[in-house]
N, C-alpha and C positions, 0 to 999 in steps of 0.2 A: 459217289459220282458215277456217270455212266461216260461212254466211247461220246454221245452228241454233246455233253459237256465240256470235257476235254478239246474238242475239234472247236466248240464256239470259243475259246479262248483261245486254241490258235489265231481262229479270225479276229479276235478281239484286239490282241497284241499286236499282229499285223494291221489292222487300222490307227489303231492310236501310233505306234509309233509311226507309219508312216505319214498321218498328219501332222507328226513334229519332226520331220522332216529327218530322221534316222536313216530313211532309205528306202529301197524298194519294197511294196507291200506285201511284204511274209512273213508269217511269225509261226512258231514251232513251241513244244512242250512235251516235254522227256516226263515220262507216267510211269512209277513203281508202286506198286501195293495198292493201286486204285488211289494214287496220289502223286500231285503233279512235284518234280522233286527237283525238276528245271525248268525255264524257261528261256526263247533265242526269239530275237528277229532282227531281221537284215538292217547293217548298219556298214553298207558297201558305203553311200555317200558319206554320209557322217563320222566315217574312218579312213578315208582314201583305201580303203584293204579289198581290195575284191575275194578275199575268203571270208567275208563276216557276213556269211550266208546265215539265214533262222537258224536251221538246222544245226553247222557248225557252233554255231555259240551255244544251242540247248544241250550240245554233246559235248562242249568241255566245261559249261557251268555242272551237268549234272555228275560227269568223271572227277570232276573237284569238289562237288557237294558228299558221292557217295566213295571217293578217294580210293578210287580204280579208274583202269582203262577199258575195261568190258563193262558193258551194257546189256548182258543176257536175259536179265530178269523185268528189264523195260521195255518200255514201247514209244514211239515217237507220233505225236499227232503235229499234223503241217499243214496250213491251209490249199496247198498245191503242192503238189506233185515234184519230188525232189531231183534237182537237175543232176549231171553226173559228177561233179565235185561233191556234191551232198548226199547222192546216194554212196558214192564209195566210202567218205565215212560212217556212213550208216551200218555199211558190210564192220566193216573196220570195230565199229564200237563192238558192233556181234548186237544191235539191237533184234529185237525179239521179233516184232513187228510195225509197219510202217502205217498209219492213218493219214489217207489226204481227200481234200476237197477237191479245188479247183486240179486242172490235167497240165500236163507241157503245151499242147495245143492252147488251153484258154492262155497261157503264159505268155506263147510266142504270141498271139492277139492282140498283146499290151506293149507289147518289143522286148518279150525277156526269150529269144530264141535258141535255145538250149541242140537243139538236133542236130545242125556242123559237127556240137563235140563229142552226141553219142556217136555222129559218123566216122570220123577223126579218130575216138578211141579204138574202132574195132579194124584199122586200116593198119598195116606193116610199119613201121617207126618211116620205113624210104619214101612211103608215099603221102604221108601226113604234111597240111600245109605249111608248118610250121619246121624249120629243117630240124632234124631229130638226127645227129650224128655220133655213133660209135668210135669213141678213144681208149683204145685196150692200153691198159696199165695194171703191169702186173702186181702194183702195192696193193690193189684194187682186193684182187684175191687173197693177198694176206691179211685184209683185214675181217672179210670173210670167212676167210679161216681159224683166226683166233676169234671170234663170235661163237662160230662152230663148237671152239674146243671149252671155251670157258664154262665150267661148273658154277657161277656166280650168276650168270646172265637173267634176265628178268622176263620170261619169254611172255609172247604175246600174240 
């Protein structure tokens, strides 16, 4: 299989389900060894979940298919362009490489306008629209700290 295969089954996924009405038109597929080992697409409406992004779902079908949480040796094909809930797991899996088609711009065209929350992200916690407020508790740090110290931890 090659990189335009993979990507037509992104798109592929994302039409069919969004003709059965799953959700917004995006579908995704996690690629290891030159083989698709996941498959994700949005199923916002069809779940009330507004995390059941393509993406999201092809990143914990394929973490449960290949029973880890790193994704180094895969690559993620998306019909468009992954907003910033979908890119951070992306970072997060440690996927290798990203494939998309359609851009944020053709997204926001449709009404999926993703840029408030890259702007939102890169803004100081005080000045995000949404209030973002600091409660120092200091159990907070002990629990950090024995994280810290434990020889057992699962790191990631």
């Amino acid at each position: 299989m090659n990189q335009r295969t993979f990507m037509q089954r992104a798109i592929e996924l994302a039409h069919q389900k969004m003709r059965e009405n799953c959700g917004g038109p995006f579908g995704a597929v996690i690629v290891r060894d030159d083989r698709i080992v996941a498959e994700g697409w949005n199923q916002v409406g069809s779940t009330n979940d507004p995390t059941a992004h393509a993406e999201i779902a092809a990143i914990r079908k394929a973490c449960g298919v290949l029973n880890r949480f790193s994704l180094p040796d895969c690559d993620i094909y998306t019909n468009c362009e992954p907003c910033p809930m979908c890119l951070g797991a992306i970072y997060w899996a440690r996927v290798r490489t990203i494939y998309y088609s359609s851009t944020r711009a053709d997204a926001a065209r449709i009404g999926f306008d993703d840029d408030f929350i890259y702007k939102e992200v890169a803004l100081p916690p005080e000045l995000r629209k949404i209030p973002t407020i600091r409660i120092v508790e200091p159990r907070s740090d002990f629990v950090v700290n024995e994280w810290v110290n434990n020889p057992e931890k699962k790191r990631y």
